[in-house]
C-alpha positions, 0 to 999 in steps of 0.5 A, a space after each residue: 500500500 504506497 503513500 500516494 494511493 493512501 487518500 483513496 484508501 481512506 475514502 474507500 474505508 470511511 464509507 464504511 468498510 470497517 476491519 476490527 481484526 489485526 491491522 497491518 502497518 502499511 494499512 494504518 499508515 496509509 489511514 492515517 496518510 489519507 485522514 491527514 490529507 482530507 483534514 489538510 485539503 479541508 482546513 488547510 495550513 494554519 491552524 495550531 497542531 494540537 488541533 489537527 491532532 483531536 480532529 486525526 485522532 477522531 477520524 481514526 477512533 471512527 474508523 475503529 482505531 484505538 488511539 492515545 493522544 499526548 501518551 507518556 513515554 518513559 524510558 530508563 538508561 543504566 541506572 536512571 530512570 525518566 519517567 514521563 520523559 517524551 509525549 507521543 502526539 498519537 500513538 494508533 492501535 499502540 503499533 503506529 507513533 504518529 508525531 504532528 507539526 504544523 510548521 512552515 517547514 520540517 527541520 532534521 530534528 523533527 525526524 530524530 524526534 521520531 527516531 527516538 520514540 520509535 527506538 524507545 518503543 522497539 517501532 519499526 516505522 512512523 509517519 512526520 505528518 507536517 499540516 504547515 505546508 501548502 499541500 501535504 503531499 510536501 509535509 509527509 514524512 516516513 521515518 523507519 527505525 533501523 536500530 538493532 538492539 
C-alpha cells in the first residue's frame, strides 16, 4: 500500500468498510496518510497542531482505531530512570507513533524526534505528518527505525 494511493484508501474505508481484526502497518499508515490529507485539503495550513491532532485522532477512533493522544513515554538508561520523559502526539492501535507539526517547514530534528520514540518503543516505522505546508503531499514524512538492539 504506497503513500500516494493512501487518500483513496481512506475514502474507500470511511464509507464504511470497517476491519476490527489485526491491522497491518502499511494499512494504518496509509489511514492515517489519507485522514491527514482530507483534514489538510479541508482546513488547510494554519491552524495550531494540537488541533489537527483531536480532529486525526477522531477520524481514526471512527474508523475503529484505538488511539492515545499526548501518551507518556518513559524510558530508563543504566541506572536512571525518566519517567514521563517524551509525549507521543498519537500513538494508533499502540503499533503506529504518529508525531504532528504544523510548521512552515520540517527541520532534521523533527525526524530524530521520531527516531527516538520509535527506538524507545522497539517501532519499526512512523509517519512526520507536517499540516504547515501548502499541500501535504510536501509535509509527509516516513521515518523507519533501523536500530538493532
Amino acid at each position: 500500500m504506497g503513500w500516494m494511493r493512501s487518500e483513496e484508501i481512506f475514502t474507500q474505508r470511511r464509507r464504511g468498510r470497517r476491519d476490527h481484526g489485526v491491522r497491518a502497518i502499511d494499512e494504518i499508515s496509509g489511514d492515517v496518510i489519507g485522514a491527514s490529507m482530507a483534514i489538510h485539503r479541508e482546513l488547510g495550513p494554519g491552524l495550531l497542531e494540537s488541533v489537527y491532532e483531536a480532529i486525526l485522532a477522531s477520524k481514526l477512533a471512527r474508523l475503529g482505531y484505538e488511539i492515545e493522544q499526548q501518551k507518556a513515554l518513559s524510558f530508563s538508561y543504566e541506572d536512571m530512570e525518566f519517567p514521563a520523559a517524551f509525549k507521543i502526539d498519537l500513538l494508533v492501535d499502540r503499533r503506529l507513533i504518529v508525531e504532528l507539526k504544523s510548521v512552515e517547514r520540517f527541520q532534521p530534528v523533527h525526524s530524530k524526534q521520531l527516531l527516538t520514540y520509535l527506538r524507545l518503543m522497539k517501532l519499526p516505522v512512523g509517519p512526520l505528518i507536517n499540516f504547515g505546508c501548502d499541500t501535504l503531499k510536501e509535509g509527509v514524512k516516513r521515518v523507519v527505525n533501523n536500530h538493532q538492539d
